[in-house]
DOZA-885293 format. One line per field, with one value per atom (N, C-alpha, C): residue in one letter; z, x, y. Coordinates in steps of 0.2 Angstrom, whole numbers. Layout:
// DOZA-885293
rest c(A  ...);
Z c(Z  ...);
X c(X  ...);
Y c(Y  ...);
//
This chain:
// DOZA-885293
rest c(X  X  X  X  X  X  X  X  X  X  X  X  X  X  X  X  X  X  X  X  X  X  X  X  X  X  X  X  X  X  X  X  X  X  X  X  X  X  X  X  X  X  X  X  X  X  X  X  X  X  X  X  X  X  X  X  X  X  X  X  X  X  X  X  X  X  X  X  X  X  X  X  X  X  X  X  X  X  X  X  X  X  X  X  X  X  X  X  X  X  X  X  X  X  X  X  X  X  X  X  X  X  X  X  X  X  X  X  X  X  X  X  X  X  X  X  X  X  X  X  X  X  X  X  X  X  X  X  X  X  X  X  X  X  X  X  X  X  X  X  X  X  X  X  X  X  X  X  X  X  X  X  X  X  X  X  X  X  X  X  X  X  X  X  X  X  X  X  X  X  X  X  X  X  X  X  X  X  X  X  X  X  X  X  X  X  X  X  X  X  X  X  X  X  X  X  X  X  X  X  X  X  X  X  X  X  X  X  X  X  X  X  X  X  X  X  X  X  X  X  X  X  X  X  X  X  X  X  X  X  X  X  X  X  X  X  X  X  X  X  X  X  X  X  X  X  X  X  X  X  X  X  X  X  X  X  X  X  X  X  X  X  X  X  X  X  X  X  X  X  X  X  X  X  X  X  X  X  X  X  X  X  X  X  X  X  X  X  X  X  X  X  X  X  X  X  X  X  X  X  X  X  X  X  X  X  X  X  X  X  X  X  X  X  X  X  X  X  X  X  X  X  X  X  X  X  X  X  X  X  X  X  X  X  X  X  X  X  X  X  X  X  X  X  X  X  X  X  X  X  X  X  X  X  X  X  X  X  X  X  X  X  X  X  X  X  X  X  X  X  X  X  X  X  X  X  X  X  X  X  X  X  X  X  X  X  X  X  X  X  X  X  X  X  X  X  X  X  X  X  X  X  X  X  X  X  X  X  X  X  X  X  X  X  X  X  X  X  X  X  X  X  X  X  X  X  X  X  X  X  X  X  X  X  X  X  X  X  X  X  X  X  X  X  X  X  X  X  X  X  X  X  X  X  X  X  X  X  X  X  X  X  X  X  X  X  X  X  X  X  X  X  X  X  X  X  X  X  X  X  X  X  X  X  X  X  X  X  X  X  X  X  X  X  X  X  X  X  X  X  X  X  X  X  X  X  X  X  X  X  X  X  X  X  X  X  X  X  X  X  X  X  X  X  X  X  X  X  X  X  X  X  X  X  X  X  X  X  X  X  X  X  X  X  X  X  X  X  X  X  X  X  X  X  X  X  X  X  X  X  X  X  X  X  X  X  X  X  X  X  X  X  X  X  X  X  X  X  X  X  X  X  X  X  X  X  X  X  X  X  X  X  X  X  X  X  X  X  X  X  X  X  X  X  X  X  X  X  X  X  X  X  X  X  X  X  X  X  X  X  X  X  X  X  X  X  X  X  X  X  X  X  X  X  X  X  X  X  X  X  X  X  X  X  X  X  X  X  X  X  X  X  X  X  X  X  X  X  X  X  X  X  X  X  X  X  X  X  X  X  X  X  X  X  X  X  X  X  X  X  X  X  X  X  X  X  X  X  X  X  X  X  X  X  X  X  X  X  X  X  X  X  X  X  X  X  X  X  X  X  X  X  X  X  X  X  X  X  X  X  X  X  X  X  X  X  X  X  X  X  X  X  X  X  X  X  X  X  X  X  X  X  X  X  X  X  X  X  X  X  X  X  X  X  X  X  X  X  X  X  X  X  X  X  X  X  X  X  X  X  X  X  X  X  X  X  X  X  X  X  X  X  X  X  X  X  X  X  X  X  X  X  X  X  X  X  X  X  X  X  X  X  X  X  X  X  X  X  X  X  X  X  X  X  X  X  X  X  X  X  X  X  X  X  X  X  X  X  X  X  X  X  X  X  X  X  X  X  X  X  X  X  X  X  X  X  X  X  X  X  X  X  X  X  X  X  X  X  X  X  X  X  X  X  X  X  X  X  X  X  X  X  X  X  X  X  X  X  X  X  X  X  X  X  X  X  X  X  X  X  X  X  X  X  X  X  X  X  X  X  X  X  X  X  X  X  X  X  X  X  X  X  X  X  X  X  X  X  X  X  X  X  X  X  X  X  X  X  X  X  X  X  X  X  X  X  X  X  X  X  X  X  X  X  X  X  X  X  X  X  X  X  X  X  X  X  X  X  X  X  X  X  X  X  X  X  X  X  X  X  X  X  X  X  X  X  X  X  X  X  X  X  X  X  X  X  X  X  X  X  X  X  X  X  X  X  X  X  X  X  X  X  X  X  X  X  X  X  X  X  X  X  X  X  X  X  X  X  X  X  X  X  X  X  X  X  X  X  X  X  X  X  X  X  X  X  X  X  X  X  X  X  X  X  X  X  X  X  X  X  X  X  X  X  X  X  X  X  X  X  X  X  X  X  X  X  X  X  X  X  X  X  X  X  X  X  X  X  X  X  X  X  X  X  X  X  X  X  X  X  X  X  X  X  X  X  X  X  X  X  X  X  X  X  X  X  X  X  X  X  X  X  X  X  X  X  X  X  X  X  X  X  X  X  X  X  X  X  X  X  X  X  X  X  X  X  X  X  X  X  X  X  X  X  X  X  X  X  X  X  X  X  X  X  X  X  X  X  X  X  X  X  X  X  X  X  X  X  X  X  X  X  X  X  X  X  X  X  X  X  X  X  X  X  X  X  X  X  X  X  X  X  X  X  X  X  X  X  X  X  X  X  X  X  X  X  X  X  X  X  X  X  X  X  X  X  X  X  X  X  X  X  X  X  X  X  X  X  X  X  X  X  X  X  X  X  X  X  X  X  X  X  X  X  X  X  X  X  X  X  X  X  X  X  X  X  X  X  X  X  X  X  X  X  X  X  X  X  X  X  X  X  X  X  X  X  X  X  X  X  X  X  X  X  X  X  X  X  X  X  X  X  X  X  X  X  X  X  X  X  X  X  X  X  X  X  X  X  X  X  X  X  X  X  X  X  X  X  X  X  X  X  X  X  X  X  X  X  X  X  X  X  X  X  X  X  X  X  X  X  X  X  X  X  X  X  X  X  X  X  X  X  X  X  X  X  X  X  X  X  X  X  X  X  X  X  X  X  X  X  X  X  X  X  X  X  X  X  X  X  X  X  X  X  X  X  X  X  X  X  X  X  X  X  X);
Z c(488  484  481  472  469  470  470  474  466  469  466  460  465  461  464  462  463  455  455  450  448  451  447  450  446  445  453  459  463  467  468  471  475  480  487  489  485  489  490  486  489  497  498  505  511  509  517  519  516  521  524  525  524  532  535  544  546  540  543  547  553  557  557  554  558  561  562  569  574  571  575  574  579  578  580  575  576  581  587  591  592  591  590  585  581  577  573  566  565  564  563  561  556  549  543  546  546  550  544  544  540  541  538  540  541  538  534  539  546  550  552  547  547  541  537  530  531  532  533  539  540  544  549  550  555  558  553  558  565  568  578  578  574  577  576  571  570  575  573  580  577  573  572  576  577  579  585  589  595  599  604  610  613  611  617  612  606  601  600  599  598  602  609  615  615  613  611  607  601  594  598  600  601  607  612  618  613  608  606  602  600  594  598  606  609  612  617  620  613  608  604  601  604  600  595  596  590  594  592  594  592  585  580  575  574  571  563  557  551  550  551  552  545  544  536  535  529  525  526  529  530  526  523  518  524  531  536  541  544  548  556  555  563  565  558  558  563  563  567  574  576  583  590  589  593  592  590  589  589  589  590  597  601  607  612  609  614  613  606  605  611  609  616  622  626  632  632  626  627  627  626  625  620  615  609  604  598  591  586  581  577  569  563  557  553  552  546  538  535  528  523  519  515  507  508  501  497  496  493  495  498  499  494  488  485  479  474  467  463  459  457  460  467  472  471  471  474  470  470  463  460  467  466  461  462  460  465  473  475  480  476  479  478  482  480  477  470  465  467  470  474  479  483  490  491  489  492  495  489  491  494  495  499  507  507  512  516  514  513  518  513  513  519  519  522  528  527  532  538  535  540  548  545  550  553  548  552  557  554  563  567  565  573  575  572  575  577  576  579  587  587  591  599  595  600  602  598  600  603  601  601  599  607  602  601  601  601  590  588  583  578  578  576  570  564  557  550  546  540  538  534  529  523  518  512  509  502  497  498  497  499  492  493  487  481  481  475  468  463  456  454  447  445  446  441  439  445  452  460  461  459  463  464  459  458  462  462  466  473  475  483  484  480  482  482  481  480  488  489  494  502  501  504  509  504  505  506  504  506  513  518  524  527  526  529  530  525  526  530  533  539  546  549  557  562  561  567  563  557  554  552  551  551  550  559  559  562  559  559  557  555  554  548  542  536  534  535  533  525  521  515  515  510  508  499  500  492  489  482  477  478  479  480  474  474  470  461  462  457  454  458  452  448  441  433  432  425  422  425  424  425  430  437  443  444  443  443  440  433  431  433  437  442  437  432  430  431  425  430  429  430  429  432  437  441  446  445  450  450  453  454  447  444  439  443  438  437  437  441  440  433  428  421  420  421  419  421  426  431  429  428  422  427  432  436  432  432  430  437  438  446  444  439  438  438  435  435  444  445  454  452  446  449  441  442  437  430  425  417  413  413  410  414  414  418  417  410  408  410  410  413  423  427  432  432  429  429  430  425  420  430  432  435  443  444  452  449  442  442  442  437  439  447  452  458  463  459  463  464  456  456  458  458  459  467  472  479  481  476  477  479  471  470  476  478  485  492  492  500  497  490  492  490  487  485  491  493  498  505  506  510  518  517  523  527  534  543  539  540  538  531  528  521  523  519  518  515  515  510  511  507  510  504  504  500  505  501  506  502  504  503  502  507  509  505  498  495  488  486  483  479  474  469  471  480  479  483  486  489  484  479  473  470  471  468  473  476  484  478  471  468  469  466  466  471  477  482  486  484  487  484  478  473  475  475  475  486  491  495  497  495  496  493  487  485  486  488  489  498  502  508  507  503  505  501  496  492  497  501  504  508  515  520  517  513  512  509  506  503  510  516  520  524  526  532  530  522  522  523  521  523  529  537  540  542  536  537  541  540  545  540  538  534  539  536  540  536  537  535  536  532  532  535  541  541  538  536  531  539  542  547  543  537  534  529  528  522  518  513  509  510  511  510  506  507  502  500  495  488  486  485  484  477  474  467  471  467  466  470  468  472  479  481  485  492  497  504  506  510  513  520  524  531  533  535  538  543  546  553  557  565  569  566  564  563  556  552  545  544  550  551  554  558  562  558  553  549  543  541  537  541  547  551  552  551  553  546  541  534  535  537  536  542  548  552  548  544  541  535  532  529  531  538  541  542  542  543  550  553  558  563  557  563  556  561  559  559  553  555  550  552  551  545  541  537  538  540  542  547  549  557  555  551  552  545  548  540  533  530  523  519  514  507  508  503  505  511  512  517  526  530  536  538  545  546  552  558  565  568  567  570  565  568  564  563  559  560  564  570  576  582  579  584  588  586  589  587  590  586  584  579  575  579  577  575  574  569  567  571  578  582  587  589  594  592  585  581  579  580  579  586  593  599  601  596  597  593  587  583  586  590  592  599  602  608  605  598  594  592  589  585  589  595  597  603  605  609  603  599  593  589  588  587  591  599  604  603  604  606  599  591  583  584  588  587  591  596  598  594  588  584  575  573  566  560  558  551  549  546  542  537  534  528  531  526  526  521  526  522  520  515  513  505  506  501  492  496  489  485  490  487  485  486  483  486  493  498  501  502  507  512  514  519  520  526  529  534  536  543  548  550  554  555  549  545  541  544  539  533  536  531  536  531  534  529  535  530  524  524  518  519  514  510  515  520  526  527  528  534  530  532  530  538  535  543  543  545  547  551  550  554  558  565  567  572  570  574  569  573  570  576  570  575  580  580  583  590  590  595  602  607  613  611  607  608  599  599  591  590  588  583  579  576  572  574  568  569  560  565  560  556  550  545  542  545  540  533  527  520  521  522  518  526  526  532  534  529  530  532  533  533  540  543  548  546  550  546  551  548  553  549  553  550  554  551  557  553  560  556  559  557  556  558  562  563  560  561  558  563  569  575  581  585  591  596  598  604  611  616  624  624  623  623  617  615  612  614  614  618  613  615  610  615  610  615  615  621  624  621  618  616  622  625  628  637  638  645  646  639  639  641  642  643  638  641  635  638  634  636  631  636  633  626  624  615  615  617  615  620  620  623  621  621  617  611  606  600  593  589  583  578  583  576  581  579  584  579  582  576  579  572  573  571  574  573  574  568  569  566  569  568  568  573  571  573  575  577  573  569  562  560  568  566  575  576  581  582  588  589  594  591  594  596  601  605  605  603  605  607  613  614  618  619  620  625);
X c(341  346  350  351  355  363  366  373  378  382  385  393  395  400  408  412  419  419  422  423  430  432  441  441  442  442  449  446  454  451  452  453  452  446  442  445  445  444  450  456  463  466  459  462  461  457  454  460  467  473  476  475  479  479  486  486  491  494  497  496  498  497  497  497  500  502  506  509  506  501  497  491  485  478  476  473  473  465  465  462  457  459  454  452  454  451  453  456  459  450  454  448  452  449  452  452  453  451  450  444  445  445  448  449  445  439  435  434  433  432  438  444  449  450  443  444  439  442  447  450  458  461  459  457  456  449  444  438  439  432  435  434  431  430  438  440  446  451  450  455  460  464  473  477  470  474  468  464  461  462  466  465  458  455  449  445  444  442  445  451  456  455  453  454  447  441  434  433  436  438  440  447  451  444  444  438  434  429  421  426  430  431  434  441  441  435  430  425  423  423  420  425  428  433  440  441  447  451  456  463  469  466  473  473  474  470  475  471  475  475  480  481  478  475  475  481  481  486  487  494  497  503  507  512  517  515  522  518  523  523  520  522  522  514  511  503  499  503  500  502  505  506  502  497  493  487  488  482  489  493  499  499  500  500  494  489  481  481  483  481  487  493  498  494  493  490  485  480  475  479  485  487  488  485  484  489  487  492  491  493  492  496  496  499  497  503  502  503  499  496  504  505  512  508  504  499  502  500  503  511  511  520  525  521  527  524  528  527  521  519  512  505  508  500  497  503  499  497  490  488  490  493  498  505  505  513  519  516  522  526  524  528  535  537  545  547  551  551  558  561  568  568  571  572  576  581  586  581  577  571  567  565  559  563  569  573  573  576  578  570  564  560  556  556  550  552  557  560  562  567  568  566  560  553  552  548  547  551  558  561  561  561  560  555  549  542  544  546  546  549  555  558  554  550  545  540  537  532  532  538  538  534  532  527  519  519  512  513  516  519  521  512  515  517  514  516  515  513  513  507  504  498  501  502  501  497  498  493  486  481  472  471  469  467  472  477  482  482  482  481  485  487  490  496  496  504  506  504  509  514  509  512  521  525  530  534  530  532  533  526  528  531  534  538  546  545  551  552  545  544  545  543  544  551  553  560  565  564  566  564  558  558  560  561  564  571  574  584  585  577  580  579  586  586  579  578  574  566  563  557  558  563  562  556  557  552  545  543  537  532  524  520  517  515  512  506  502  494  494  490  488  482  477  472  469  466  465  459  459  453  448  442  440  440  438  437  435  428  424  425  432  432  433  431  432  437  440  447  450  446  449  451  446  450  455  457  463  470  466  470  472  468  470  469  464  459  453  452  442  440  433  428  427  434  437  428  425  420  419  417  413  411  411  408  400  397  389  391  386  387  384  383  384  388  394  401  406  404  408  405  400  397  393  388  382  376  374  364  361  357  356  348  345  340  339  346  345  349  352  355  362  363  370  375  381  386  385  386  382  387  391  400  406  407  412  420  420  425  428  421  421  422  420  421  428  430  438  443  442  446  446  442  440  444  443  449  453  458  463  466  464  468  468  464  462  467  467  474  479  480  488  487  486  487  486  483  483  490  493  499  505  505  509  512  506  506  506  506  509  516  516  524  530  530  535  532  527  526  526  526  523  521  515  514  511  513  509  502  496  492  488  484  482  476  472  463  460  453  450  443  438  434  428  426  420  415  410  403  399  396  390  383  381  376  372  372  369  362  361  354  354  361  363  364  367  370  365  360  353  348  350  344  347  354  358  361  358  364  368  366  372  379  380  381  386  381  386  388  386  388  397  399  404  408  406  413  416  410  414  415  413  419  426  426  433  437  435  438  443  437  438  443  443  448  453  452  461  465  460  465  465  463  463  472  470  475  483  484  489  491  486  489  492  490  490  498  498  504  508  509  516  518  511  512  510  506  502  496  492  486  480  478  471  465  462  459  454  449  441  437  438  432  425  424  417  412  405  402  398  403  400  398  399  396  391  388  382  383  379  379  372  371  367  359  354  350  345  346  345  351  354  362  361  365  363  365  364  363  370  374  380  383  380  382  380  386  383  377  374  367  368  364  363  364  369  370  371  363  363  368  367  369  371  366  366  369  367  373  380  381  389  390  387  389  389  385  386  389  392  399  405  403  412  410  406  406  407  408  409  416  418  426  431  427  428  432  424  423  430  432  437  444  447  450  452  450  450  453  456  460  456  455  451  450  447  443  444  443  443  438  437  433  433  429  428  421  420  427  427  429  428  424  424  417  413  407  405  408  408  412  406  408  402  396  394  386  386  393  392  393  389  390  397  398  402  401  407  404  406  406  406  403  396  397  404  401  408  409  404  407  410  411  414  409  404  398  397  397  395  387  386  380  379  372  370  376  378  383  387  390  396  391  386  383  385  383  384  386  394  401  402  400  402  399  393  391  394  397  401  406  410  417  416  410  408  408  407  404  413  416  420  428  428  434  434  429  430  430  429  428  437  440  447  451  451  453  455  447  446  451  447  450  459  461  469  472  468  473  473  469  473  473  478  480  473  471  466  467  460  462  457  456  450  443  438  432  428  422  417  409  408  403  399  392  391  389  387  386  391  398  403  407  404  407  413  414  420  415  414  407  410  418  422  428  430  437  440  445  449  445  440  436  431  427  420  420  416  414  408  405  398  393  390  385  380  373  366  363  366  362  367  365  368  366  363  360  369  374  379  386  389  398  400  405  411  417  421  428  431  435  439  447  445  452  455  461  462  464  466  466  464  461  457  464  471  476  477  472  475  469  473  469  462  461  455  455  448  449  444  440  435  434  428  424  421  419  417  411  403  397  395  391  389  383  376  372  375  373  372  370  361  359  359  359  360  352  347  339  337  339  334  338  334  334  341  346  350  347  346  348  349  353  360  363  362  367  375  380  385  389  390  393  401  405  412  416  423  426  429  427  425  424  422  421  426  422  425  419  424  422  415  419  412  414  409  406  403  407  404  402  397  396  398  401  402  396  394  389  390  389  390  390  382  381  382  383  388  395  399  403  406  401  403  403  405  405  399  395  391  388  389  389  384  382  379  380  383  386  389  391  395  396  402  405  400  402  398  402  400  402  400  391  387  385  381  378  375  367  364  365  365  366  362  356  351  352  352  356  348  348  343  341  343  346  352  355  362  365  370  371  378  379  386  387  389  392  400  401  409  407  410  410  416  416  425  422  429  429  434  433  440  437  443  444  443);
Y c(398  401  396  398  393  394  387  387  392  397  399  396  391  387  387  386  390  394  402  406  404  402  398  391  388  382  379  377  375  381  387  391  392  390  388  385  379  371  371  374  376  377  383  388  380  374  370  369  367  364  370  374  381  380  380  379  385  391  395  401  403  408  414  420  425  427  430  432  436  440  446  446  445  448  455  458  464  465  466  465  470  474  482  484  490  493  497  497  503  509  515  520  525  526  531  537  542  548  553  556  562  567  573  580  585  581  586  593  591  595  604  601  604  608  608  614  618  626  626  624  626  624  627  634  640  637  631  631  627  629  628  621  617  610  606  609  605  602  595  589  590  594  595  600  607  613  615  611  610  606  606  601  598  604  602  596  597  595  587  589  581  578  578  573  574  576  575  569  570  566  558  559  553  548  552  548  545  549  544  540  540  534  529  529  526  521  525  522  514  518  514  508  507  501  504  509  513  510  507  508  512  509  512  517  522  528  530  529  530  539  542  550  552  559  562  564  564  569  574  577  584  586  588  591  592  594  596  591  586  583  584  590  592  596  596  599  591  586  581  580  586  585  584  590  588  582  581  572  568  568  560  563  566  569  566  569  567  557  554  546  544  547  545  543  549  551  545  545  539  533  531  526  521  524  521  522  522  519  524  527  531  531  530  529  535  537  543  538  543  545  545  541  542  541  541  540  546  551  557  560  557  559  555  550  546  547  547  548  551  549  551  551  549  547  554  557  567  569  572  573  583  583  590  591  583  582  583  584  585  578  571  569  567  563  561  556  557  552  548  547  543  543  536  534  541  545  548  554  555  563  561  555  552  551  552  550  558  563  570  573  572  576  573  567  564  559  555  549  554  559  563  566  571  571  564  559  555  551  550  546  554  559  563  562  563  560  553  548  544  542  548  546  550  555  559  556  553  549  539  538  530  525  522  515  517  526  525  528  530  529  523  520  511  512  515  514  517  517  518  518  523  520  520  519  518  519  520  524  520  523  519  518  510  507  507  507  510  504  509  504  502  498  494  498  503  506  507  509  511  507  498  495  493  494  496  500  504  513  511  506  506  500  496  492  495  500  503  508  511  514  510  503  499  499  497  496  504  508  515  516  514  515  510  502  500  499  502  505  509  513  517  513  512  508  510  518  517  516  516  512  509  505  495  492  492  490  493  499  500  497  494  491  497  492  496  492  496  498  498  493  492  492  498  493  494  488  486  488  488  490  484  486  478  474  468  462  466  467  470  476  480  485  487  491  490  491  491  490  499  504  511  512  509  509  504  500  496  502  503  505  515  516  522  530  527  533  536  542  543  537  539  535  528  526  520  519  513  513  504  502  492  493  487  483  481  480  477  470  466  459  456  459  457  456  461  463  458  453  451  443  443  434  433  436  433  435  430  432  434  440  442  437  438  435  425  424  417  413  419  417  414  415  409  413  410  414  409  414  411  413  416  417  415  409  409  411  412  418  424  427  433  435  430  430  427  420  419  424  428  434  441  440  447  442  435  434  432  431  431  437  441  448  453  449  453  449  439  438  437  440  441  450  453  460  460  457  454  452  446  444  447  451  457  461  462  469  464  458  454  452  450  449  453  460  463  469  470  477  474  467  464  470  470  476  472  473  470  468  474  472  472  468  469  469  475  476  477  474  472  479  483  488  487  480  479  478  483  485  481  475  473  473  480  482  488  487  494  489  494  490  485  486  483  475  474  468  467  469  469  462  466  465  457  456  449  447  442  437  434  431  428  431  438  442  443  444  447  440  435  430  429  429  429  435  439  445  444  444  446  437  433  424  424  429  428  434  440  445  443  441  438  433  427  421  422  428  428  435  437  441  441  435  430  426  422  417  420  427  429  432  435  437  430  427  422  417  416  411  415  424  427  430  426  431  437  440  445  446  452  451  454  450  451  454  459  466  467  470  471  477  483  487  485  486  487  494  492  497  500  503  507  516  517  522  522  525  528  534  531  538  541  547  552  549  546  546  552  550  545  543  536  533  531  531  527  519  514  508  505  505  504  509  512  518  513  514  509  513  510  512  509  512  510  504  498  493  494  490  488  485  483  479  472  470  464  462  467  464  466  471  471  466  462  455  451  451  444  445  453  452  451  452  448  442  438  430  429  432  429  429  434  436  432  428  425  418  414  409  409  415  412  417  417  416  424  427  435  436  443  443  449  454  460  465  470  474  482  487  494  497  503  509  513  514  519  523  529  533  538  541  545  550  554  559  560  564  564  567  567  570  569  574  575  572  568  568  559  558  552  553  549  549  545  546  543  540  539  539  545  549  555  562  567  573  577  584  588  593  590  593  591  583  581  574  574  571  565  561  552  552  549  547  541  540  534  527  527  522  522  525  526  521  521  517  509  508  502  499  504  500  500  502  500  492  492  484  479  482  475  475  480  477  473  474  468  463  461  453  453  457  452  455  458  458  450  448  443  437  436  432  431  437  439  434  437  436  425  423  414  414  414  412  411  417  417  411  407  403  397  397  390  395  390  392  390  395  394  388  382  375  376  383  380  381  383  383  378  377  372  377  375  379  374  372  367  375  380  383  385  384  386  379  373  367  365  367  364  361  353  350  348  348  345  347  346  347  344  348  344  342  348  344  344  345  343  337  333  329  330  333  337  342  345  348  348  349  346  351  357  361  366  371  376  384  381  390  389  387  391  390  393  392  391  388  385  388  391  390  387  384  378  381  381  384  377  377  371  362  358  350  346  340  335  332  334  331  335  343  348  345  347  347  351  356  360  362  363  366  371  374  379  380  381  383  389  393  400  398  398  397  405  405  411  408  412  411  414  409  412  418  416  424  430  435  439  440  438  440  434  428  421  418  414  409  406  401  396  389  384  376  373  369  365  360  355  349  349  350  351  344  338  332  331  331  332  326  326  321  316  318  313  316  312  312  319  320  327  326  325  325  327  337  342  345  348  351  359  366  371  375  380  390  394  398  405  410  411  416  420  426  433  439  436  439  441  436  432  431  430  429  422  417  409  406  399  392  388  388  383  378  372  366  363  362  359  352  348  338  339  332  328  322  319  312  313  316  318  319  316  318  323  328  331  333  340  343  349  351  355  365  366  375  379  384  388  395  398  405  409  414  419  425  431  437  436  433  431  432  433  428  425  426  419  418  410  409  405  406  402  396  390  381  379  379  373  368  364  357  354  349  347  341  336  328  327);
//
């Protein structure tokens, strides 16, 4: 596979010194929730106005790794009582929907155009629900994927909930348009869908980018409109909901190697220096085939694994759901009766791989990624690696007792082997078992040690003195 480049000139090789923390890893899961099962409102499966249902609902998606549940949209607050109720009792966390509760997000027109009527209408209920619910009441969703002209809005909105004492500090849920979407979706019209990697300056045929203009022009305006929304909205978490898995980016690794490297480390690196918690759609759902070209399709086990070892590799914090049941012509993890799919078993297996992976990654600070097709050939505590199969994350310095690395094969269909070179000497050298859940030894008093990845398709390495 031919090396793709850096699409802005600096912008990779920027992220390797990068030693800022977060303050929080998000260790479970969020899950989107949709209602679909609740139109109408009078049908029996519905988890709003069935108990028996709700706590059916709440169990499979807990079993499965849910922690955190983004609530749908209701017009009266108190239509969420029994599902804030049943996640209480399960002991988990739940965040209501404010997407159409503020300005022109509502396509009804009913939302609220001032802090004072945003105050009045809406803050109101919610510190009562707050004060009924507490800390299983964590926070906030904000608008999903919200376009250019919002972002104003919710900066405004932002700030309108936290001048109330008791949502302060509540936590706010963000998630972003991805990297590749057209000018319409930015701009929050029809016709809003991904660009073609023509559009974006890759030749799918020649493997590598042939406008770099055009690719310039599409992560500049994606990181400053990233910016935008970490430093004027600054929400707890920021997310990313780019599916890699459908024919189009099938047919172009150039392609899909370009939009999810830089989707991933500008919204990796804008969360992490503010504190934030960079977060990851998994393509736990499908569309219905026949999908047109772009439409997610069926992602296995294994290539949800090895789109979290990419989002590991540049310094990603955790992971949630799209979406709790099936809607329109897409599945979810759950039918509309309650029942988990296929994909619900699926996602019980990537959150065995990347909630223990969360867990180790948090106890040292991100340092940058090494990656030869993306032209970072080194770092803090790489000194090289022998070919273009893997990407590196670097957690940790050659100064700390203990450090890590978390490995990614490039392509999610081919074998990787790799000698990965350090920038000195460590006692041991361990991997983490996946499956045991041990450390087991690789080197000793060693500066290099080789890595072979195969349906695996990422692992995690200690080192210490």
């Amino acid at each position: 596979m031919k090396k793709i480049g850096m699409a802005l000139a600096g912008l990779l090789a920027a992220l390797a010194p990068l030693t800022a923390s977060a303050a929080e890893v998000q260790s479970g899961a969020f899950i989107f929730m949709s209602d679909e099962t609740c139109r109408p409102v009078a049908q029996a499966n519905c988890y709003l106005n069935n108990e028996l249902e709700a706590r059916k609902v709440v169990n499979a998606l807990a079993d499965r790794g849910v922690t955190r549940f983004l609530l749908p949209h209701t017009q009266d607050i108190s239509q969420l009582d029994l599902i804030a109720q049943v996640i209480k009792d399960r002991g988990l966390s739940f965040y209501t929907y404010e997407g159409w509760h503020w300005w022109s997000a509502d396509p009804d027109n009913f939302g609220y155009r001032t802090c004072e009527t945003y105050t009045t209408g809406r803050i109101a209920p919610l510190v009562a629900f707050k004060r009924k619910y507490g800390d299983a009441f964590a926070g906030l969703h904000f608008l999903d994927e919200p376009p250019l002209p919002e972002l104003g809005r919710m900066k405004t909105l932002a700030q309108c909930v936290r001048a109330d004492p008791v949502l302060a500090q509540m936590k706010i849920f963000i998630n972003l348009i991805p990297i590749y979407g057209n000018d319409n979706r930015f701009a929050g019209i029809e016709n809003g869908k991904a660009m073609s990697p023509d559009q974006y300056g890759v030749d799918c045929a020649l493997g590598r980018i042939t406008n770099r203009t055009l690719t310039d022009k599409m992560v500049s305006r994606y990181s400053e409109y990233v910016r935008d929304i970490a430093e004027n909205v600054a929400p707890t978490y920021l997310a990313l909901n780019l599916y890699p898995f459908d024919q189009q980016m099938k047919g172009c690794p150039a392609a899909r190697d370009l939009v999810l490297s830089e989707n991933m480390s500008i919204i990796s690196h804008a969360a992490r220096i503010r504190g934030q918690v960079p977060v990851m759609y998994s393509q736990n759902f499908m569309t219905i085939p026949p999908a047109g070209d772009d439409q997610p399709q069926h992602a296995s086990f294994n290539e949800l694994r090895w789109a979290a070892s990419w989002f590991y590799v540049f310094g990603g914090q955790g992971t949630a759901n799209f979406v709790s049941h099936d809607f329109d012509n897409r599945i979810g993890l759950l039918n509309r009766n309650n029942v988990p799919n296929q994909l619900a078993a699926e996602q019980s297996d990537l959150n065995s791989f990347a909630a223990p992976s969360q867990r180790e990654l948090s106890k040292h600070p991100f340092n940058g990624f090494v990656s030869q097709f993306l032209g970072v050939n080194n770092g803090p505590l790489i000194a090289s690696v022998s070919n273009d199969q893997i990407l590196v994350g670097q957690y940790g310095s050659v100064a700390d007792n203990e450090a890590m690395l978390f490995v990614a094969k490039h392509d999610p269909y081919a074998n990787a082997n790799s000698l990965i070179v350090l920038s000195k000497a460590w006692a041991k050298i361990e991997r983490y078992d996946f499956n045991s859940g041990l450390w087991l030894t690789v080197a000793g008093n060693s500066n290099q040690f080789n890595v072979a990845l195969s349906d695996f398709p990422g692992s995690l390495y200690r080192m210490s003195p």
